[in-house]
Each structure stands twice: as C-alpha cells, then as structure tokens.
N, C-alpha and C positions, 0 to 999 in steps of 0.2 A: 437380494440385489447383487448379481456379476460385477465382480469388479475388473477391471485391466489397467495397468499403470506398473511404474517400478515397485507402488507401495500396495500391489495387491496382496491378501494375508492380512494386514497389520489394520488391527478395529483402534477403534478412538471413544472416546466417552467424550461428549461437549459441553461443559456446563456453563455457555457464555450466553453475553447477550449483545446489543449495541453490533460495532466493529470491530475493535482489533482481533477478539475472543474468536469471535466466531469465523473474520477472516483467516485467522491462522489454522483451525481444524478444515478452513474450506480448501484451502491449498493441498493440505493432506488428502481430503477427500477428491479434488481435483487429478493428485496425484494416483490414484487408486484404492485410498486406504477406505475404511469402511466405519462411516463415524452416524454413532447414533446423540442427537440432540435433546438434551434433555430443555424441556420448558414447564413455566409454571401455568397449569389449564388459566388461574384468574388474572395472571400476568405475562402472557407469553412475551418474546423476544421484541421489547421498543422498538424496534429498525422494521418490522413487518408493518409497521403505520406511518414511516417517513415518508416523504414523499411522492413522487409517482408510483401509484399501485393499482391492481386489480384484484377486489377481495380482501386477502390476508396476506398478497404477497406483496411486497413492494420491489422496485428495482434494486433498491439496495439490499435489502433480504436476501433476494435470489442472489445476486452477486455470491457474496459470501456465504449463503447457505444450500449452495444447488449439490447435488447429487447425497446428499445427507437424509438420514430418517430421524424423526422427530416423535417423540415420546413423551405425553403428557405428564407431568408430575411433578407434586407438592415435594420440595424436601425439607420443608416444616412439619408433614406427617409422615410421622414413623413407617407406615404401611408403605407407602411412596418411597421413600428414605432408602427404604430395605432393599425395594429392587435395585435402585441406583448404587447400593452398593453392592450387590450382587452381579450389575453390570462390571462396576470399576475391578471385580476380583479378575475378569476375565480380560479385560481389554490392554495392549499394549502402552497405549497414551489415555490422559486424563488432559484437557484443556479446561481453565476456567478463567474467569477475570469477574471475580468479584471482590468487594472492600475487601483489603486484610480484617483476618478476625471473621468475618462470616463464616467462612467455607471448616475451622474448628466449632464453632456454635451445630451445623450442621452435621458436626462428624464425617465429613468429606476430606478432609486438608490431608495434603500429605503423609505425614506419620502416621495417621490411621490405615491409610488406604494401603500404604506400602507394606505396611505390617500384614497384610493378606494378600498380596500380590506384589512380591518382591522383586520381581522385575519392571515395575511401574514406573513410566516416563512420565513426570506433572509439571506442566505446564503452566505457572501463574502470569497473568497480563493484569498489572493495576498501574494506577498512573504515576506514586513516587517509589514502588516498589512494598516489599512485605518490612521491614524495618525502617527505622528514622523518623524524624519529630516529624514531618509531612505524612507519615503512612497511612495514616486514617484520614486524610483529609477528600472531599469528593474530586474528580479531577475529570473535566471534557477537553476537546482537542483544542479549541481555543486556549484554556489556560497553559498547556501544555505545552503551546505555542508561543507563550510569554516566558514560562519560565525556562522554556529551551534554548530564546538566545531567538528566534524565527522573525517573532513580531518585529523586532529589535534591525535584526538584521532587513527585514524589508522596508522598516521604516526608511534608511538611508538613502530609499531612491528617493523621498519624499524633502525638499527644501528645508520643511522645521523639523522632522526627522519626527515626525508623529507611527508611532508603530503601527505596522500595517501587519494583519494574518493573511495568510495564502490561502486564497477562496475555496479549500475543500478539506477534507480531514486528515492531513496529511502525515498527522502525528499516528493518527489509530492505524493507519494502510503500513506504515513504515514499521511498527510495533507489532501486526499483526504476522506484514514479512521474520521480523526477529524469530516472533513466537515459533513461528515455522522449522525457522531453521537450526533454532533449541531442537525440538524436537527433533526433526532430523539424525543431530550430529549426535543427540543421545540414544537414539536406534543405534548409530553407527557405534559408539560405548558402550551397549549394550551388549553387539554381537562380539564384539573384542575383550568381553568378560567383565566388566564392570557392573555389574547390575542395573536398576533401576536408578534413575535421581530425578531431583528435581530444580527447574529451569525457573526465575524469579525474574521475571521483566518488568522493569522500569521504563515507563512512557516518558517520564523528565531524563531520562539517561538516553533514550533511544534518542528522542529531540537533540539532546546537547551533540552525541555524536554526530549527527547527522549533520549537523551546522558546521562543526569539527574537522568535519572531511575535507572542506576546500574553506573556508568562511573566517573563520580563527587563526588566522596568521600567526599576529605575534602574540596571543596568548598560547602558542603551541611552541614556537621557537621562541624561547624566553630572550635569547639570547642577540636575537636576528635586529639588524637596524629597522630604529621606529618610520622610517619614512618609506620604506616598503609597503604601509600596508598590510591589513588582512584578507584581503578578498581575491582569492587566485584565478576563479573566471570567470566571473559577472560583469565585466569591464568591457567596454568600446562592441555594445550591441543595440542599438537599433531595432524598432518597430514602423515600419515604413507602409503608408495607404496608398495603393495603387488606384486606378479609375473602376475596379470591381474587387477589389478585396484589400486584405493586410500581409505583408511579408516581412519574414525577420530577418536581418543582416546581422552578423559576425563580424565584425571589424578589428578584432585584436591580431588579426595575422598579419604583418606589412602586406601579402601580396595581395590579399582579400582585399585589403583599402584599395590600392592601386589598383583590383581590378573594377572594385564600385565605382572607382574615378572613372574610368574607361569608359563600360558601357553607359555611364549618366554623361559623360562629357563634362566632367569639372574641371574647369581652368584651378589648377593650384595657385595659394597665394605665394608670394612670392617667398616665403619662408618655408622651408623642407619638413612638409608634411609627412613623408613617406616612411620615415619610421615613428614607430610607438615612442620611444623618447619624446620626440620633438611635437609628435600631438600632444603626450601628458605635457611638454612643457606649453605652449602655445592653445588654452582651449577654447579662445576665441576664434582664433583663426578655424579652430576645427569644429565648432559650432558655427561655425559658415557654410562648411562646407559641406555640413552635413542639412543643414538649410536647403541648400543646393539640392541635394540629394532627392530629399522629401519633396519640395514641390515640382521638379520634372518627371519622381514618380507619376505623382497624381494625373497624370497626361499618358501613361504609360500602361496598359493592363496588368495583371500579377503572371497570367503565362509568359506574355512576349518578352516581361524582364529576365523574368526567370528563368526563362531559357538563355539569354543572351550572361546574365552575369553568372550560371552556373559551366556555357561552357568558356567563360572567358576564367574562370577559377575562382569568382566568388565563393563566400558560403553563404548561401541563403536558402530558405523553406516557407513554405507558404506558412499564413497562419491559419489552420485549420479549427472550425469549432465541435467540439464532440459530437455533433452529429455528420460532419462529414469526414469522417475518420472512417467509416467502413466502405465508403466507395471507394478512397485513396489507392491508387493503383498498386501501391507495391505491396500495402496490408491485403488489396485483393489476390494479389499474384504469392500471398503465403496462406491465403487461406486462413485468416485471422479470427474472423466472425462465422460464428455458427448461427443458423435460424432452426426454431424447431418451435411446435407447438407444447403447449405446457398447459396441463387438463385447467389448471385455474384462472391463470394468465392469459392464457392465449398464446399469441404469437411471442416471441420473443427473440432478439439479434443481441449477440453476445460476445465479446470475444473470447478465447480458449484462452485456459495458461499458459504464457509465456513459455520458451523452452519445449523442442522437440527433441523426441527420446528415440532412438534410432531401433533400439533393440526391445526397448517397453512401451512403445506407444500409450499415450494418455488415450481415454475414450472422449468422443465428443462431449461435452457439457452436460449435466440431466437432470432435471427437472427440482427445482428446491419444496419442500415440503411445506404443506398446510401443517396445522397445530394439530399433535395428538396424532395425526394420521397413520404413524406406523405403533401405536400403545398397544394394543392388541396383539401383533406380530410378536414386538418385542417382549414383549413379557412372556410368550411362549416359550420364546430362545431362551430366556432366565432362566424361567421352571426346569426345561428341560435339561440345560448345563447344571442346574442344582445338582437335580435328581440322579446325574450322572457324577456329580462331584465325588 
C-alpha cells in the first residue's frame, strides 16, 4: 500500500482495540505512515460491532481504523507471538493500550521490544496510566469522565448539580489525540539523536488537563480572589429555537448582547444591562431579557435571524446535527468530506483529517480493513525482512 503524507516511510505496529489505541495509530496512518493492525482471529477489535455497521465494519471502526492493514493474530501463541515481534523489530512506533501488566505477560512491553529495536517509539494508552494504586483498575470513557472533573463540571448547568457526561467519548478522542502526538514529538527526538522511548498516557490525566485548560480557575491560581469563579468561557450563552431550527448565541461580549438587543428589539429595563458586570449583578432582570429573546425568536426563521444578528456583530451559529455538517457550506467550500466506496461497507462520507499540508499533502481517506485481511501479505514482508536480517 502507497503511502503520501509527511509521515510517509514511518511503519507502526498497532496493538489497540476500542478508541483511544486505535485512534491514535489512525492519525498516523491518516498522516501517511504505514500501520499494520494486529487483532486477535476469536476476539477481534470491540469497536467493529458498535453501532452502525455493515459486516465487520462499523462507523466507528473505520473511523479510526481506515487506511491500516490488519493481521490476524493470537499473542497468547507463541507461533503468532513470533511474528509480532518480528514486526515490532522492524517498525518505527508500537501503539498499544492494554491493562498495564498485560503487554510484559505477552512479552511485548517496552524493554523487551526496545532491547531489539533500539530506536522504538511505544506508545501506551491505559486509563490511570502504567503506575499508581488505580493502574490495574478497568477504566471506560464514562469513568474517566468522573474522575476527570467533566461529569462534575457539567453537572453545574443542572439546578441540583446532578453530574452530567458529554454525550460521546470524549475522553478516548482527546487521549487518542495525546497518544498522537507522543508519538510525533518522539520521531521528532528521535531524528535529534535521542533514541527510542516510550510515551505513558494516562486517560485520568488527559481528562483532568483538559478541564484544566479553561474550567479550574481557582484551583490553578491558588492565589486568585474566591469570587471570580472557575469557569472562563461557558458563561452568558444561550440556545435559542427559531420557527425551523436551533441557534446559539454568545452573549459574553458587551457588543454581542447589544447587538442581540437590536435585531430582537428589546426594550432594556431600566437598569444598565449593557455591560457584563451589571448583568452578573442583576440576573433577573437579564433572565427577562433573555425571555424576550427566545420567544420573538420562535416567530423568527434561523436564516433570517441569522443573517440579520451576524451582520449587525452578533455571535451566533446555527445548531447544526451531525448529519448536516457535510452540506454546511463552508465545510463544502474546504472540501471536508470525502465519498468513496469501500468493497465491505459500501458507500461511505467521511471527513479527512483536520489540517492541510501544503508541501505533503495527506491522501484522501482509504478503506479500514476487514479482520485478518492482510495476514497473509504480512507475514510474507516478516519472512522475507527475516531472511534478510
């Protein structure tokens, strides 16, 4: 398989399952590099039976597993065992994410493998990392979401502050980005003479930061007055129903507010709404007027406003549901979603990775593998790299 990308050359050995694992060798492979999948024939990859699927493929599978070859194999038997590490002697990166402790039972983990290919970049994804009284424990995105600070922090929109989870896997997608760009930045250590190492990703650490980034106020400025608050911009925003759809308003900017006044026509009350101060101090008066807001919407369509409060300097965006994300004009006018048929699947509409390469162009998207489909291939390439060893 031709690869083009900036990470063409550079093989991957995969030995994930699930999401984070396997999204993170998918990036790579996204990017050009050349990643073979190892699966087990009586257990292949959980995420191939999630949800919408055709066959063995599911939407989330391909996601994360598309332009990759996939290689059947026990690394409970020896025979199987062998070639996998006869892969890992040759390839640049190892990705796995399995419990700590497994991948030594297996004779896979790091100091074996680097001990015969000393320039090996390894990549572990587990959920409280490879040390700590948590590190054997099992860990899905949900928990992950609990003990990150997530649930927590979305409970707050909620009256009795009952924790709420963000309706998708937000933890595995973010940790699968990390795993990534571990990788990455140790190619780039690599070529600057450092050798191989290896990258230890914690799922409870990826969460905490991630909260960390804007969310955690004063547990980050120890020192900052208590009445500021932690939450730096999830404040003064609105979800507003027009007479055919939903739009979201911005309201933390003074001029945003004034200009939502405008085109809705709200009479201000007679206390000075106009800046953010005087709304945080008065939020009755600004839960009026935001009343206001919402039911002249509803008389209102989502284009006609939307035109009118984007060019009076609102900030507002339609709310759009994942399936009308690829008609959106401006993802059309970048060429965001690729169609292509896929010998198992069928049709399939996708978007490309993020980030265009001006000088390495990525290749369009290509097809994720059925189970075992390239074992045969691959074992050739072993033999014959052997035999030339």
């Amino acid at each position: 398989m031709t690869s083009t990308g900036p990470l063409a050359g550079i093989t991957v050995l995969d030995l994930t399952t699930s999401l984070s694992g396997p999204l993170a060798s998918g990036i790579l492979a996204d990017l050009g590099a050349s990643v073979v999948k190892v699966e087990r024939p009586a257990a292949p990859d959980r995420a191939r039976t999630v949800g919408t699927r055709v066959g063995d493929i599911s939407a989330m599978f391909h996601m994360a597993n598309r332009g990759k070859r996939s290689i059947a194999l026990d690394l409970q038997d020896p025979t199987d065992r062998e070639v996998a590490v006869r892969l890992a002697r040759t390839v640049d990166v190892v990705v796995e994410n399995f419990r700590p402790g497994v991948t030594e039972r297996l004779g896979m983990d790091y100091p074996t493998l680097s001990a015969l290919n000393d320039g090996l970049v390894y990549v572990s994804i587990n959920g409280f990392g490879s040390t700590g009284p948590y590190s054997r424990r099992p860990a899905f995105d949900s928990l992950l979401q609990a003990y990150g600070g997530i649930a927590a922090l979305q409970g707050r929109a909620a009256a009795d502050g009952t924790p709420e989870l963000i309706n998708h896997a937000v933890v595995d997608k973010v940790a699968g980005l990390i795993g990534a760009q571990g990788a990455l930045a140790a190619l780039l250590a690599r070529e600057r003479g450092a050798g191989g190492q290896h990258i230890d990703v914690s799922m409870l650490e990826v969460a905490a930061w991630f909260v960390y980034l804007d969310a955690a106020g004063s547990s980050t400025l120890l020192d900052a007055p208590r009445d500021l608050g932690d939450d730096a911009t999830t404040g003064k925003r609105i979800a507003v129903q027009f007479s055919d759809g939903w739009g979201m308003l911005s309201l933390g900017h003074d001029a945003s507010f004034a200009a939502t006044c405008g085109v809705f026509q709200v009479d201000l009350p007679l206390t000075d709404l106009t800046t953010t101060a005087e709304r945080d101090a008065h939020p009755e008066e600004y839960e009026a007027v935001l009343d206001v807001i919402r039911r002249k919407a509803e008389r209102m369509t989502r284009a006609d406003a939307g035109g009118q409060l984007l060019a009076a300097g609102a900030m507002f965006a339609e709310v759009l549901d994942p399936a009308e994300i690829p008609g959106n004009e401006q993802v059309v006018a970048r060429d965001f979603f690729v169609e292509s048929q896929h010998p198992v699947a069928g049709r399939i509409r996708e978007p490309r990775l993020p980030g265009a390469f001006s000088k390495t162009p990525t290749a369009p998207p290509r097809p994720s593998p059925s189970l075992g489909e390239h074992t045969r291939a691959v074992k050739s390439e072993v033999q014959v790299e052997s035999a030339h060893a």
